[in-house]
VEXZA-449603 format. One record per residue: x, y, z of N, C-alpha, C in turn. Coordinates in pm, whole numbers, plus 50000, padded with zeros to 5 digits. Example, Ala and Ser with C-alpha at 12.3 -4.5 7.8 and 13.67 -1.06 7.14 Angstrom:
<rs>
513194943150780512304955050780513204967050780512854977550708513674989450714512905000350787
</rs>
This chain:
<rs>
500854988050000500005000050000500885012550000500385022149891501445033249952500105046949927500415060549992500035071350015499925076949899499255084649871499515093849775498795109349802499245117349785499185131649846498345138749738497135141049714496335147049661496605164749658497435172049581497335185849611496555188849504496095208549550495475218849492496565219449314496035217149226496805219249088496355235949080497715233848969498155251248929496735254148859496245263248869495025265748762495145275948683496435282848685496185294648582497575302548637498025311548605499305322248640499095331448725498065334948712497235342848854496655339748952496475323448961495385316449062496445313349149496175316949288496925315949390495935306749462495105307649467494525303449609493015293149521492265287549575490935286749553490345281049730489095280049700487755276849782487505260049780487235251949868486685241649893485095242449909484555240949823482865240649833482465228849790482825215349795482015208149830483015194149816482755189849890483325170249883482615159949820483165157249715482525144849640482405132849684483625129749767483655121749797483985118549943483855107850057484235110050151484945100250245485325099950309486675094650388485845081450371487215071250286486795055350291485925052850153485875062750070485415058249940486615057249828486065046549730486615041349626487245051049496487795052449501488275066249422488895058649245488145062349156488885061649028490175067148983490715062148877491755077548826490845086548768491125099248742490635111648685488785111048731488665103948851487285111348880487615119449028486415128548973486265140749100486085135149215487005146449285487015145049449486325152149534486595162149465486115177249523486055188849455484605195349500484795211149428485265222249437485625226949372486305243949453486125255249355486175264949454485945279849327487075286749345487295297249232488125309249273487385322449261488105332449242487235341049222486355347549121486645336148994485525339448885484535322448847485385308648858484965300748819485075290748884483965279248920483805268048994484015252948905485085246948953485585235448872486175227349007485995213148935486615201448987487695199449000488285192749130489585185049151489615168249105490015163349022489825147148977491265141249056491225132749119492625120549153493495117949034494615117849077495605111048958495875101249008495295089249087495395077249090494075067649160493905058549107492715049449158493265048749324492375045049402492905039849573491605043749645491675048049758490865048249899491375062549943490075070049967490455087750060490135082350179491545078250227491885075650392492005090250476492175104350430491955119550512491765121250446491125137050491491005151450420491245160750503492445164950426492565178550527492165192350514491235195850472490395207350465489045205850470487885209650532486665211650504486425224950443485025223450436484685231750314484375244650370484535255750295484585268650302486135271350342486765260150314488655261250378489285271150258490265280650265491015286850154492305277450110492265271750043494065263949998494295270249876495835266149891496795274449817497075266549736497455271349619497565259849465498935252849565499315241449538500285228649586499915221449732499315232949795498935224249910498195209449896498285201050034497935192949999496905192050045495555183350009493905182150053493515174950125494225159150075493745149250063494565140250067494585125550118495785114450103495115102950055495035095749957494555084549897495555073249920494775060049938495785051649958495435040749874496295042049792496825029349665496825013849660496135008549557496844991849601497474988749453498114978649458498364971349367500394974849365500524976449204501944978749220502434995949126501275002649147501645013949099502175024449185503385029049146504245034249228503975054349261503615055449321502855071849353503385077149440503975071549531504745076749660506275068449679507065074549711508015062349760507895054949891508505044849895507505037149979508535043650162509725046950134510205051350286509375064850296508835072850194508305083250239506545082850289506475067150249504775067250284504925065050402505525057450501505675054850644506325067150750506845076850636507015090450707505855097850686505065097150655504445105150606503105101350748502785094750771501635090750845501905101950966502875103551068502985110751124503005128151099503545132351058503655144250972502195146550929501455139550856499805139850802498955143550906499275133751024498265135151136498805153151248499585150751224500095169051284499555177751215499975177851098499365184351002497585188251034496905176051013495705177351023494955178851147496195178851273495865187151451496295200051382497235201851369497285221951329496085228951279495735214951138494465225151069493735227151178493445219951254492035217951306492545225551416493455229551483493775238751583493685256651514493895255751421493635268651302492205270751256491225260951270490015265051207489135266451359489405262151486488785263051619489325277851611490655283851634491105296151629490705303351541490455302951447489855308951325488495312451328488155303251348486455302751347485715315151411486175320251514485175331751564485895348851485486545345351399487185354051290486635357251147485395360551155484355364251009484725377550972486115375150863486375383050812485115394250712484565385750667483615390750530482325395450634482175396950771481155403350813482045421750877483185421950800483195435850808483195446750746482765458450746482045467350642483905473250571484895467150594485985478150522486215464550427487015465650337487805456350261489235448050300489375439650296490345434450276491065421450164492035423550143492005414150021492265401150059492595392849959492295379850006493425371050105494645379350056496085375550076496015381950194495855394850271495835399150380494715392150470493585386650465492695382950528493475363750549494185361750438494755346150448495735348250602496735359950579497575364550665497125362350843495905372850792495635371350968494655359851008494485355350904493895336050962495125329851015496025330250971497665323951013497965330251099497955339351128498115344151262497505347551403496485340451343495465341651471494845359851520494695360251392494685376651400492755381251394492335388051549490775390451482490295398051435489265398151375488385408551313488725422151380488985420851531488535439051622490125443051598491155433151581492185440551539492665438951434492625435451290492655441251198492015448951143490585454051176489835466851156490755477251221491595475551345492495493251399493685486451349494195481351294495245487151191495095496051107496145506651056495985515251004496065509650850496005511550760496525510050627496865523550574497735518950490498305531850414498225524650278497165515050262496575516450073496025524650021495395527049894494035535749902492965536449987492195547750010491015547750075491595542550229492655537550261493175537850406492995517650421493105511950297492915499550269494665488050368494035481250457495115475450470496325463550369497365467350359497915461550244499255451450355499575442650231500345433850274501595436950409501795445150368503075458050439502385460750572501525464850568500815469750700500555457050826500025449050741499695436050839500925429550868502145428250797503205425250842504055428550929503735445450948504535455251037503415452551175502235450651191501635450951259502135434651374502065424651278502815411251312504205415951394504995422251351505955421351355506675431951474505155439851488505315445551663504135444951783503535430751699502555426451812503075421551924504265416851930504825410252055505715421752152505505431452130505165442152236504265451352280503005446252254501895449852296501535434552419500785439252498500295431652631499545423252547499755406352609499665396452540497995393052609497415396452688496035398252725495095404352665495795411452588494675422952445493815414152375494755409652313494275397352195492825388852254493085382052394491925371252370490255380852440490805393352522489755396752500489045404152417489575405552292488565411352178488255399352130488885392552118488305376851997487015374952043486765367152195485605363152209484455370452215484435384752308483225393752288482905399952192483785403252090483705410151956483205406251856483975397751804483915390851697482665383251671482705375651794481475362651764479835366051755479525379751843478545387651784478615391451623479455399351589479435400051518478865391851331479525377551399479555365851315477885364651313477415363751427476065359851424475165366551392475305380051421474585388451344474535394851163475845386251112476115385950997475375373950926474925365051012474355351450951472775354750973472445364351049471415363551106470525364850962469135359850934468065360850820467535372250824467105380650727465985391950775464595382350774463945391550848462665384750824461485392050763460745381950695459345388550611458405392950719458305406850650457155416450710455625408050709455265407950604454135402050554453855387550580454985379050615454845369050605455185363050425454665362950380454085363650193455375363850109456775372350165457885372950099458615365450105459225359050009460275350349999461955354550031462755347850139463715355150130465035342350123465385345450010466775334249957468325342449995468895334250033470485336650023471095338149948471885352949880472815345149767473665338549730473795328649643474965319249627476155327949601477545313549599478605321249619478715329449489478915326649394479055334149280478335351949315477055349549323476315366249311476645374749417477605366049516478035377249652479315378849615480075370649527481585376249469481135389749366479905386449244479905397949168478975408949244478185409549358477695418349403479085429249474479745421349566481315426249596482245433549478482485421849376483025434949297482785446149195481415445049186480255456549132480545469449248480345468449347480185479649452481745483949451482845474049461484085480649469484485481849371484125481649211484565486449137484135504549081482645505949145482055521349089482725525249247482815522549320483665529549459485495529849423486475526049397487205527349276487325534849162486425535349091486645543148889485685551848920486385563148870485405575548824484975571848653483315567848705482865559148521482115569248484482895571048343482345578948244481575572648092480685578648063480575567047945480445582347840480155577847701480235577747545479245571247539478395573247440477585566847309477765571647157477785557647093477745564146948477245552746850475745558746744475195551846724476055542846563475865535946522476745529346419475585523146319475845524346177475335520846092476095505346039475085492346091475605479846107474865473245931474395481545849473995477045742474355468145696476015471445642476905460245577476995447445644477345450445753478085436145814476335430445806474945434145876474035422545893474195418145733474405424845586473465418745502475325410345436476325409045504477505405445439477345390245518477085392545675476505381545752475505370545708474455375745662473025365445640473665362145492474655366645444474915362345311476185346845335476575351445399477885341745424477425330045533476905332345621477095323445753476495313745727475925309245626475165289345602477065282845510477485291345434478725286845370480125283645517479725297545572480855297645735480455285545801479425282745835478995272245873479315257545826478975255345688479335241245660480955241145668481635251745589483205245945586484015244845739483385258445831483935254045969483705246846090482175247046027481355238046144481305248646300481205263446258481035269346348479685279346306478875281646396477855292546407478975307246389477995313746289478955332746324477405339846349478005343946439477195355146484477925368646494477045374746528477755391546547478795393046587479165387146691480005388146840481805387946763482045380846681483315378346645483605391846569482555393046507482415407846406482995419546504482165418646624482215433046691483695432146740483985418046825485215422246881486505418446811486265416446695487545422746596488095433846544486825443946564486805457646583487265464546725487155456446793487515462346883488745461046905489525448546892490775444046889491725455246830491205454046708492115467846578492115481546670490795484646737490795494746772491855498646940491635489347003492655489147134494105491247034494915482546963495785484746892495945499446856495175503546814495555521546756495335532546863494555522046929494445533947115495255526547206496615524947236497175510847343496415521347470495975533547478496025536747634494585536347666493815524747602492955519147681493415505947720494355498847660494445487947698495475485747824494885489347922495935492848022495215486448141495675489948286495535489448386495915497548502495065497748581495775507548684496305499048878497005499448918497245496049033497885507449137497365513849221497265522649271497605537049205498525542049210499155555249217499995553249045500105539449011500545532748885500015527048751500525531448639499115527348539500445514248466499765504048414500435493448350499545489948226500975491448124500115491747980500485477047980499415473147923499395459047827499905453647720501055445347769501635444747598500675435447554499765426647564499025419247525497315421447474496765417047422495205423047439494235410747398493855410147563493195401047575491635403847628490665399147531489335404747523488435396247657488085404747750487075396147860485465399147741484735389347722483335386647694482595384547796481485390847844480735390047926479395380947891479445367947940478615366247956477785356948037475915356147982475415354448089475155335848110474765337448259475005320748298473595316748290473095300948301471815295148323471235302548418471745303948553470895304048664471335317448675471225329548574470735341648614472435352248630473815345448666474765351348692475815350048611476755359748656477305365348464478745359948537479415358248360480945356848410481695354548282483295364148292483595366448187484945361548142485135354048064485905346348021486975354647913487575351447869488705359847802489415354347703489595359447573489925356847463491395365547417492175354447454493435361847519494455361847366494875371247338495845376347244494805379447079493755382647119492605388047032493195393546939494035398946927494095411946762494895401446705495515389446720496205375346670495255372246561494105370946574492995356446571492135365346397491755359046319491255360246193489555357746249489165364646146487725363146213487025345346231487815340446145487665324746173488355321346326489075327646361489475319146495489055326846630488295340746583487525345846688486225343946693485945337746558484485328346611484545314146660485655309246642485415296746696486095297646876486675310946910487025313647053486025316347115485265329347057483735330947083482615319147128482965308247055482135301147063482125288947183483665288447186484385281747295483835280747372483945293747414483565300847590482915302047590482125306747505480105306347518479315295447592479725284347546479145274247535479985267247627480845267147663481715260147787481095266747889481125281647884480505290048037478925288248048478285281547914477015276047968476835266648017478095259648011478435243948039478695240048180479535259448230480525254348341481095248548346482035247048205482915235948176484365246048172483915259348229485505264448207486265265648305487755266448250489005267048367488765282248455489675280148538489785292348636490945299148520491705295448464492485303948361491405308948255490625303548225489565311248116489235324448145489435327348269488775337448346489855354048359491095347748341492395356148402492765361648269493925371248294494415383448204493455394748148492485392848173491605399648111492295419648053492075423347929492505438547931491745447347896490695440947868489875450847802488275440847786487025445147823485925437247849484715446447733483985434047624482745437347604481455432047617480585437047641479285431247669478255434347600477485417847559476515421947449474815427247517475015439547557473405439347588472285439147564472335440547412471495436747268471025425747302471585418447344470915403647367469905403147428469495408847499467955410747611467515424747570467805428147418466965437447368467015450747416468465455147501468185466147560469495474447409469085489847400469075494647275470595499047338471135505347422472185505747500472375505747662473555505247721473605508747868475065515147945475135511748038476485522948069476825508248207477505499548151478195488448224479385492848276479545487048439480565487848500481775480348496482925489948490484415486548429484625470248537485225463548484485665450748503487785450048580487335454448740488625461148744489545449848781491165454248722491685465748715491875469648596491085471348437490795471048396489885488548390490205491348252489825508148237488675510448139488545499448104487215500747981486085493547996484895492247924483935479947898483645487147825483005478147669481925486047526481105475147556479695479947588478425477547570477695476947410477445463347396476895462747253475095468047230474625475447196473295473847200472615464847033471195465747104470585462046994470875466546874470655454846749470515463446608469075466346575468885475246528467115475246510467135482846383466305479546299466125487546216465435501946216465815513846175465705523546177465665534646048464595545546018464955554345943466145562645907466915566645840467915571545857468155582045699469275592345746469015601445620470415594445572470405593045447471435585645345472075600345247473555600245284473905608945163474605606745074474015605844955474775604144807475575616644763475795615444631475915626244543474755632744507473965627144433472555636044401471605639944493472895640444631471335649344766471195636044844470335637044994469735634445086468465625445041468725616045123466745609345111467115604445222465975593645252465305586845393465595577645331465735566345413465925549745359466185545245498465995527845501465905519145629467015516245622467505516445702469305511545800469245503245921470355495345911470295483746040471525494246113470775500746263471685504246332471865502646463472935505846571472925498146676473685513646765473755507746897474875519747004475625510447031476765519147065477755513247121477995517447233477825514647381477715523347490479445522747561480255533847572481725534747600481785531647786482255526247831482275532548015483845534247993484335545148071485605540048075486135548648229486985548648296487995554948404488495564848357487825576148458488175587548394489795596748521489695583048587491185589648676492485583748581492075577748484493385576748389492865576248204491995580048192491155579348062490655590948039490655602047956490005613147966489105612047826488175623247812487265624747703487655621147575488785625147535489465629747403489995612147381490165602847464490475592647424489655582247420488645581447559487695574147555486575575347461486245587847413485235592647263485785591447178487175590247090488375586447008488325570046980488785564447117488525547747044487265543147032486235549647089484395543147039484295544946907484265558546868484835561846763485125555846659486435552046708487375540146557486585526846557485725522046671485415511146639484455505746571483555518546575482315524246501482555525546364484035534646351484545537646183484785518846124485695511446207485615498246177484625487946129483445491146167482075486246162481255492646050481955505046028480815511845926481485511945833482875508045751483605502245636483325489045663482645480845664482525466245631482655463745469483255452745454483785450645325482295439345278481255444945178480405438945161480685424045066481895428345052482615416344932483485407144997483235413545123484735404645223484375388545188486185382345227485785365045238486395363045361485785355645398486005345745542486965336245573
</rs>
């Protein structure tokens, strides 16, 4: 028999950490290769952990709502036969070490536990809130730390300096804020409202709509959002579209829809504007050598999430419809990675889709832009030739701009809507695919 150490896999270049939300399986069950163990989220997408070896989940060392760090380990499966997964002097070390291990956790989540970070009204990020779980640090005193982030935000630096002259402060401080403080707190954070009437229904939100409710509020508290509109004459492309897409179809075996159209325009257009394709991190703006398109979109059960079509101005309109299509249909699937989700530089959203004509969508931070697609609808419009003015029907649409106006000003954010609009309204009625 030998051990085998189940860790958190890399999920992406940015994924540090994820969520344990749910156990598939449980201590003393039969475990396949490549079937799921357990679920976990990060902060845009919820995906499976599968075994890399058949055996028995003899521990688990995390329960759920636990934070682990990509390599940590979860889980210990124990093997039969003659496939070699562990070495065998390290499986008989290992039993001891495992079981410490899994007294610490559990001495860390009793200590932890009356520590409800997310029932306090300031921010903290995820890496600082990991910090003072490891340190046995509570809610009443990391709220009087000072920060010197934005907005007076505690940052990595702060909680470290704070660590690092807690052991001359009176060692009696500490346990009496934990218990009277905190644990109210906790409970009154769980507490239900209750229906007036009786008659009202009142649901919890799942994890997903309390991550995007969170970063909706801290992103318009963050960006000074400005938007642009500008309406676009989509004539060409619908009648170049309904002409081509049964031929696009059989040779690629992909659906085209609008969507590849628009954000190829947009692609060209970030290219001739790089200073939207940027980012900001505090007091610092970071241009993008890359441009990678976040698509917004929407899920079965009502909640949005945006996946990213990474090195976009690369891709021929054949390979941004079949990226388009990818993620579409994977994020209806919930079949996408936590990397599907990351690099994002620049975000559009089709709001046309639920028929709304335009809107003024919030920037996707750290991230300085979003273009809102609206409806196409047909419309009157004055046409100018050479021989004079007339009226005639036009397929036209808005394009709604948001952008950050603490590093984006008028002249640029009305400039690239602009070009992308000029992009859209030269459609090549003769184009090939």
């Amino acid at each position: 028999m030998a051990k085998f150490e189940l860790k958190l896999p890399k999920m992406g270049e940015s994924v540090a950490e994820a969520t344990v939300t749910n156990w598939l399986k449980k201590v003393g069950d039969k475990i396949e290769m490549d079937e799921a163990v357990l679920e976990i989220a990060t902060d845009k997408v919820d995906s499976e952990v599968p075994s890399e070896v058949a055996g028995t989940l003899v521990e688990i060392l995390f329960n759920t709502d636990d934070v682990v760090q990509v390599g940590q380990t979860i889980a210990i499966i124990e093997t039969e036969g003659g496939a070699v997964v562990a070495e065998a002097p390290k499986a008989e070390a290992v039993a001891a070490p495992v079981a410490e291990v899994a007294k610490t956790v559990e001495v860390a989540k009793e200590a932890a536990a009356p520590a409800d970070f997310s029932a306090s009204d300031k921010f903290f990020s995820p890496l600082v809130k990991n910090i003072a779980k490891e340190e046995g640090i509570s809610l009443a005193e990391l709220e009087s730390i000072q920060g010197s982030g934005k907005d007076g935000r505690v940052n990595k630096e702060d909680i470290l300096n704070y660590i690092k002259n807690r052991g001359s402060q009176p060692i009696a401080a500490a346990p009496v804020a934990v218990a009277p403080v905190a644990t109210p707190v906790a409970e009154v954070a769980k507490a239900a409202p209750v229906s007036v009437n009786g008659g009202d229904e009142i649901v919890e939100m799942d994890r997903m709509r309390k991550l995007i409710s969170k970063y909706m509020v801290e992103s318009v508290q963050t960006s000074a959002h400005v938007q642009s509109f500008i309406e676009v004459d989509v004539t060409n492309i619908v009648k170049w579209r309904d002409k081509v897409k049964n031929a696009f179809e059989k040779r690629e075996g992909e659906k085209l829809t609008f969507t590849p159209i628009f954000m190829e325009a947009v692609a060209k257009a970030l290219k001739d504007f790089p200073g939207m394709n940027i980012s900001v991190d505090g007091d610092y703006i970071i241009k993008r050598k890359n441009i990678n398109l976040g698509m917004a979109a929407a899920l079965p059960n009502g909640n949005l999430i945006v996946p990213v079509i990474k090195n976009a101005d690369q891709l021929n309109l054949v390979g941004m419809a079949k990226a388009v299509n990818d993620l579409g249909n994977r994020a209806k699937a919930g079949k996408l990675k936590p990397d599907d989700t990351q690099g994002g530089t620049y975000t559009v959203t089709n709001v046309g889709t639920f028929g709304s004509v335009f809107g003024t969508p919030i920037i996707n931070q750290p991230q300085v832009g979003i273009l809102a697609l609206g409806a196409i609808r047909k419309v009157p419009a004055v046409i100018e030739t050479p021989e004079g003015d007339f009226i005639g029907i036009r397929q036209k649409m808005f394009l709604s701009h948001s952008y950050d106006h603490r590093v984006v000003d008028g002249a640029l954010g009305g400039s690239f809507v602009k070009r992308v609009a000029d992009y859209l309204e030269a459609w090549d009625i003769n184009r090939d695919f």
